[in-house]
C-alpha positions as CSV (number, residue, x, y, z in Angstrom):
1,X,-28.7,-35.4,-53.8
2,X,-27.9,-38.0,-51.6
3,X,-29.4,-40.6,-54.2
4,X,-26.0,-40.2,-55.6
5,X,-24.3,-42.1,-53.0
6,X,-27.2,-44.4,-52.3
7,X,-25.4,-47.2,-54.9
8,X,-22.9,-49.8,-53.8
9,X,-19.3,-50.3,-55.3
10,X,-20.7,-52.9,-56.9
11,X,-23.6,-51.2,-58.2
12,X,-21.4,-48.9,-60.1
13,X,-18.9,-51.1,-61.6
14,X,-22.3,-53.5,-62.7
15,X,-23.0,-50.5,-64.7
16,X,-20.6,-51.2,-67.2
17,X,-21.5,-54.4,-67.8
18,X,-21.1,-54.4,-71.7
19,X,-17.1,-53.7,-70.9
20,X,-16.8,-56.2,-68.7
21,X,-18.5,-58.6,-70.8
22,X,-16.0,-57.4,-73.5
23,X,-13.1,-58.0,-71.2
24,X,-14.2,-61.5,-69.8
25,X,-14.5,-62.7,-74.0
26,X,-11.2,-60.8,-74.8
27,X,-9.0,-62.3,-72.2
28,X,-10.3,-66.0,-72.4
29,X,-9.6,-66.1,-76.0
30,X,-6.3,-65.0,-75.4
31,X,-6.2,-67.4,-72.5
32,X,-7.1,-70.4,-75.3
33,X,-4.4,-68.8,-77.6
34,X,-2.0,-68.8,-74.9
35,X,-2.7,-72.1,-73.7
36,X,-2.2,-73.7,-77.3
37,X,1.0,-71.9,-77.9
38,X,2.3,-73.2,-73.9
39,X,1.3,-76.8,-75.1
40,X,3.5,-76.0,-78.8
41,X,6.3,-73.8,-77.7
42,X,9.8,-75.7,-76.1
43,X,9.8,-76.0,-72.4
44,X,13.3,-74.5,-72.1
45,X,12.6,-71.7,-74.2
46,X,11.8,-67.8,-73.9
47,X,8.8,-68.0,-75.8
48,X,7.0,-70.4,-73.1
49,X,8.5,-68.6,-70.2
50,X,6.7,-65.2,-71.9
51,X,3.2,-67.9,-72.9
52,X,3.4,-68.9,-69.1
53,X,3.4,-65.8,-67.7
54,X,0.5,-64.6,-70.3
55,X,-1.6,-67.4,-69.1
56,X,-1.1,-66.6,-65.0
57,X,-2.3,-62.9,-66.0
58,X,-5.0,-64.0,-68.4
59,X,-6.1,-66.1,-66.2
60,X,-6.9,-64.0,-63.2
61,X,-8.4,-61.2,-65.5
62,X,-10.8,-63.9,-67.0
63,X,-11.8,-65.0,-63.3
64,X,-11.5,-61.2,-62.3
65,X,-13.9,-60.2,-64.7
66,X,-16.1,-63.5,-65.0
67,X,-16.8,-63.3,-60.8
68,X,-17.7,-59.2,-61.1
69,X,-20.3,-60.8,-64.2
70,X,-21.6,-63.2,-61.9
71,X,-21.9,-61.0,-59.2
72,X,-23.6,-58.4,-61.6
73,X,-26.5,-61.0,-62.5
């Protein structure tokens, strides 16, 4: 029984590798997305205060979930 506890943190979130993989592609196409529609959209506007915000979060879920891939290698 005490096999159970014998993995790491890291061992058990590197069992799901196939979602994080899934994540990491998700949220840097978004990322891409977001970025052209920051270079398109009006500075002074609403929709690149919103695209700006997007691409802070996208961005540390991409390295977020990019660094546990690395790790997981």
């Amino acid at each position: 029984m005490s096999r159970k506890y014998d993995k790491t943190y890291l061992d058990h979130l590197c069992d799901y590798e196939s979602a994080w993989r899934m994540l990491f592609t998700f949220s840097s196409g978004l990322l891409g997305l977001m970025i052209i529609w920051l270079v398109v959209a009006d500075s002074g506007s609403e929709t690149f205060v919103v695209a700006l915000m997007n691409v802070a979060g996208l961005s540390a879920l991409t390295a977020l979930s990019g660094g546990l891939l690395w790790r997981c290698r």
